[in-house]
N, C-alpha and C positions, 0 to 999 in steps of 0.2 A: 504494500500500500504506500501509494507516495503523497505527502503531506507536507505544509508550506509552517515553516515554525520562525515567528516573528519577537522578537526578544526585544523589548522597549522600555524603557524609565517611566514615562509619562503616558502621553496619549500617542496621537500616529499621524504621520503623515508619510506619500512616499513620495521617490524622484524616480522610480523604476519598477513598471509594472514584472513583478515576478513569474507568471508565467501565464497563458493564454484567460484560465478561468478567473485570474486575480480579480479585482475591483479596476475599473478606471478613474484614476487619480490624477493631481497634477503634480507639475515638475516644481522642484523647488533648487531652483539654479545654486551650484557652490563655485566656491573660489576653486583656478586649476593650482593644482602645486607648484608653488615658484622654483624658477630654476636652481636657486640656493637651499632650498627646500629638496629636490630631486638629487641633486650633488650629496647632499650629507646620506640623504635616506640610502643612495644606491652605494656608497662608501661604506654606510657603516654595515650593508648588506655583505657586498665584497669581505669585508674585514669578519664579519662572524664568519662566512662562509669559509673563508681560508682556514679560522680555527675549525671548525666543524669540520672536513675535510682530512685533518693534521690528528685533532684528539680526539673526533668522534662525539656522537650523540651523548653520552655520558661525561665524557671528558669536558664538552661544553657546558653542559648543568652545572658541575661543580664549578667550573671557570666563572660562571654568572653569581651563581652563591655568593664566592669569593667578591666579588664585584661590588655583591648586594650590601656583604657584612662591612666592605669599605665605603660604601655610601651613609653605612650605617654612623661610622665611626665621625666622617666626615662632615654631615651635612646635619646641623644640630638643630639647625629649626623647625626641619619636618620630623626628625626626631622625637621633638618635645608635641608637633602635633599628632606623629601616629600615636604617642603614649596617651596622650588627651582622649583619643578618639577608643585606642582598648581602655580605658577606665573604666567605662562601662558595662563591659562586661566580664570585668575580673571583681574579683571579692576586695574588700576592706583591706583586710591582712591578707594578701597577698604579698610576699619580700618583692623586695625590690629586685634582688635578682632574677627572680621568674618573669617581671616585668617587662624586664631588659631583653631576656630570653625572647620572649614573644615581639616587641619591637623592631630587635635583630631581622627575629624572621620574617617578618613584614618585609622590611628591605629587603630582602633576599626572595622573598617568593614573589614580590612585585617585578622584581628584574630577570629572573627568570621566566618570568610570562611576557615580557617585554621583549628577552630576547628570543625565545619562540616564537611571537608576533611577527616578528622580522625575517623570520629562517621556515618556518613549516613548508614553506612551497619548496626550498630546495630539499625535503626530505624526499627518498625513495617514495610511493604508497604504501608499500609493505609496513616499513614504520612509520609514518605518517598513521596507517590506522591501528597500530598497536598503541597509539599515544592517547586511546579517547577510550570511554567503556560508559554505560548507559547503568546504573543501578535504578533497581525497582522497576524495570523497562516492564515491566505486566499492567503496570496502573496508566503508561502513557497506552499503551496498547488498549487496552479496553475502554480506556476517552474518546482514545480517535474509533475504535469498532463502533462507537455510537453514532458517528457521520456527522454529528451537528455541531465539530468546530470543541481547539479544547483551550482554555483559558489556564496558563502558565504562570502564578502570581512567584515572578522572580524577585531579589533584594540586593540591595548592594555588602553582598557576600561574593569572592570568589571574581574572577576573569570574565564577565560574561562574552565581553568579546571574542577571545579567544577560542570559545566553544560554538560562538554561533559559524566560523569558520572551519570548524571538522565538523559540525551536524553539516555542514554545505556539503563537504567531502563524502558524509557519509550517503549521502542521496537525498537527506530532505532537502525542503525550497526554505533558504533562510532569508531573513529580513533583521533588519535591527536600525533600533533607534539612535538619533545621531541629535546632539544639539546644532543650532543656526550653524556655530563657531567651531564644526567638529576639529579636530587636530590633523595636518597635513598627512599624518603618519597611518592615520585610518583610511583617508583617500586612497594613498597612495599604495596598498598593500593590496586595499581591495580590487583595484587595478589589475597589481600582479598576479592575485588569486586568480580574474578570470582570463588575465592571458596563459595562466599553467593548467587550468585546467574549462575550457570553455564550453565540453562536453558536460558539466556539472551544473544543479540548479544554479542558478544566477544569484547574486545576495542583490538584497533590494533594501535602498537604507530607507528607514522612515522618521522624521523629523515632530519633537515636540512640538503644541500649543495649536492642534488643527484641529477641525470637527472632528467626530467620533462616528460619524457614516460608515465610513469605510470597512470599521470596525462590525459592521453587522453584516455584512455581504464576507468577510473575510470568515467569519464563523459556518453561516452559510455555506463556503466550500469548502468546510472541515478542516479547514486551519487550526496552525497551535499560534494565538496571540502570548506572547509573555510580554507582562511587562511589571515595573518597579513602584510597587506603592510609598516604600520606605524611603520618602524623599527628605532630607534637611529642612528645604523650606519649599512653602507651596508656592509654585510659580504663578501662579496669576489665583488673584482672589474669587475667579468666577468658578474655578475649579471645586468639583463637591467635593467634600471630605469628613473624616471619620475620627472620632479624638478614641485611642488605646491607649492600654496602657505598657509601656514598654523600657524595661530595666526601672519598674518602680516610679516613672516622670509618664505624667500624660502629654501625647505627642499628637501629632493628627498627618494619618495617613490619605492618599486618596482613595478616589472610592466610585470614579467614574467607568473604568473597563470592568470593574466587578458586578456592577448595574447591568451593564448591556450583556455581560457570560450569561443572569443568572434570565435576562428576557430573552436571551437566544437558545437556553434550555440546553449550554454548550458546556461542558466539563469543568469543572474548576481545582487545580491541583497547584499544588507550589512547589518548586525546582530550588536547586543550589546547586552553583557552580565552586566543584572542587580541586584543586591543585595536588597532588600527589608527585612522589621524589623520581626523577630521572625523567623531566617532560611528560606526566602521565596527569591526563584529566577526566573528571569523573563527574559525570550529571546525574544527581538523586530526587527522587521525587517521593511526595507526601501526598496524601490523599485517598479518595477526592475529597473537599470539604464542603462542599453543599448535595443535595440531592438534586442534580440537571433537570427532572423528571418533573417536581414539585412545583419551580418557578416562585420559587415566595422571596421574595423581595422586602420583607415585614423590617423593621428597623432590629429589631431581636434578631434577627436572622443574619443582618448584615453583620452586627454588634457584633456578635459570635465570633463567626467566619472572619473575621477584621482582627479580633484578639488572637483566634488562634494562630494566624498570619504572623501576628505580633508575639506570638508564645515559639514558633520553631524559630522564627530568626533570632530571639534572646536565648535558646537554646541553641542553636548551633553557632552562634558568635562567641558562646562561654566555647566550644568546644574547638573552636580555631578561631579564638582572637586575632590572629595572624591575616584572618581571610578580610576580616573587616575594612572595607573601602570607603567610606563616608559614612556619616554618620551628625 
């Protein structure tokens, strides 16, 4: 069964219809990569790939590590703000070494996904698909077996970018969300992806702050929508939203793709993207958390579903602090 899985922060918009059945949308024009921009990116491609080449897939891992724990040592201000941001979900008495511990690996598993970012295309396939694995793949499987579209509530835990380009690999249709002001480095890779491999679905970026239409015709063709409730701050005040409660502080989640899952009668499950040693990623899924079938929509019902949303991500953030990306 072939299936189009759309991975978003906010709401959707696209600049490339994904493939014949998609929705028709419009273009939402971006900046091309400046020539200085294309000089460092394809240099600092060359330069991993020569190491990747010399020490090999492993040998590179560890080389990024290394990398990661000297940016660690180095660069004291994000430092002081990844510790700010694990605070939250580490305990009172926690030493400070274990603190440290876990900040460490923050750097290091951030640059390690960074440098996979950069390099997956020149991998073999062979390992290219030994680097990805699907847990709980039975709850995505019986989403999509119901035809009406499965709604993906992802968090900012874990790479998502990085995963929405080996689901490409692996045959789904990917999509993902991009702000106005994406970063050259996203442009420019996604590029490279579809000139290595253009026999594969096509990724199709979609852009916050647009109507939410699209969004019912994409369930409609039994798409997987993901996207990111767990935002810092709500971008625009017209946006609906939901107050949880989450590490103890009531926060306010959104709450508009959850509305349109629960009237599309379209699955609802929640994903985390995990990082694992030697380049290996690992997509887990919860669920399902509403009954598709039912359609209740009742404020009690949102309540619920909102908190438990809010209960696995303080749950799996105590269990890889390291994973946590905003906050």
């Amino acid at each position: 069964m072939r299936c189009t899985i759309i991975f978003c922060d906010m709401t959707e918009r696209t600049i490339q219809a994904p493939a014949t059945t998609a929705p028709s949308q419009e273009e939402h024009p971006q900046p091309e990569v400046t020539r200085w921009e294309m000089f460092s990116l394809t240099s600092m491609r060359f330069f991993l790939g020569g190491l990747l080449r010399i020490v090999g897939l492993g040998g590179l891992y560890r080389l990024s590590r290394w990398f990661g724990g000297l940016e660690y040592l180095i660069n004291y201000k994000r430092r002081r703000k990844v510790r700010k941001t694990q605070a939250i979900a580490l305990a009172e008495n926690t030493p400070a070494r274990v603190r440290n511990k876990w900040v460490c690996e923050s750097f290091m598993r951030t640059r390690c996904d960074k440098v996979f970012y950069l390099i997956f295309d020149l991998l073999p396939e062979k390992k290219l698909a030994e680097c990805f694995s699907i847990a709980n793949r039975d709850i995505l499987d019986a989403a999509l077996a119901r035809n009406k579209g499965v709604y993906a509530m992802t968090s900012h835990i874990g790479s998502i970018h990085v995963i929405g380009m080996l689901m490409s690999y692996m045959g789904y249709q990917v999509s993902g969300v991009r702000t106005p002001k994406e970063g050259a480095v996203r442009r420019y890779m996604q590029s490279k992806w579809m000139e290595k491999y253009p026999d594969h679905p096509p990724i199709t970026v979609l852009y916050t702050g647009h109507y939410p239409r699209p969004i019912y015709r994409l369930f409609k063709n039994n798409f997987i929508l993901g996207s990111s409730s767990d935002v810092s701050k709500v971008p625009d005040k017209k946006m609906r939203t939901i107050s949880v409660n989450l590490f103890g502080n009531k926060v306010e989640f959104l709450l508009g793709p959850l509305l349109i899952a629960i009237r599309c009668k379209a699955s609802v499950v929640q994903s985390f993207t995990l990082s694992d040693p030697g380049f290996k990623y690992r997509l887990e899924f919860l669920g399902p958390l509403t009954d598709p079938d039912a359609g209740d929509e009742s404020p009690e019902l949102l309540e619920k579903v909102m908190q438990t949303y809010a209960d696995n991500i303080a749950e799996y953030a105590r269990r890889y602090p390291d994973h946590i990306t905003k906050r």
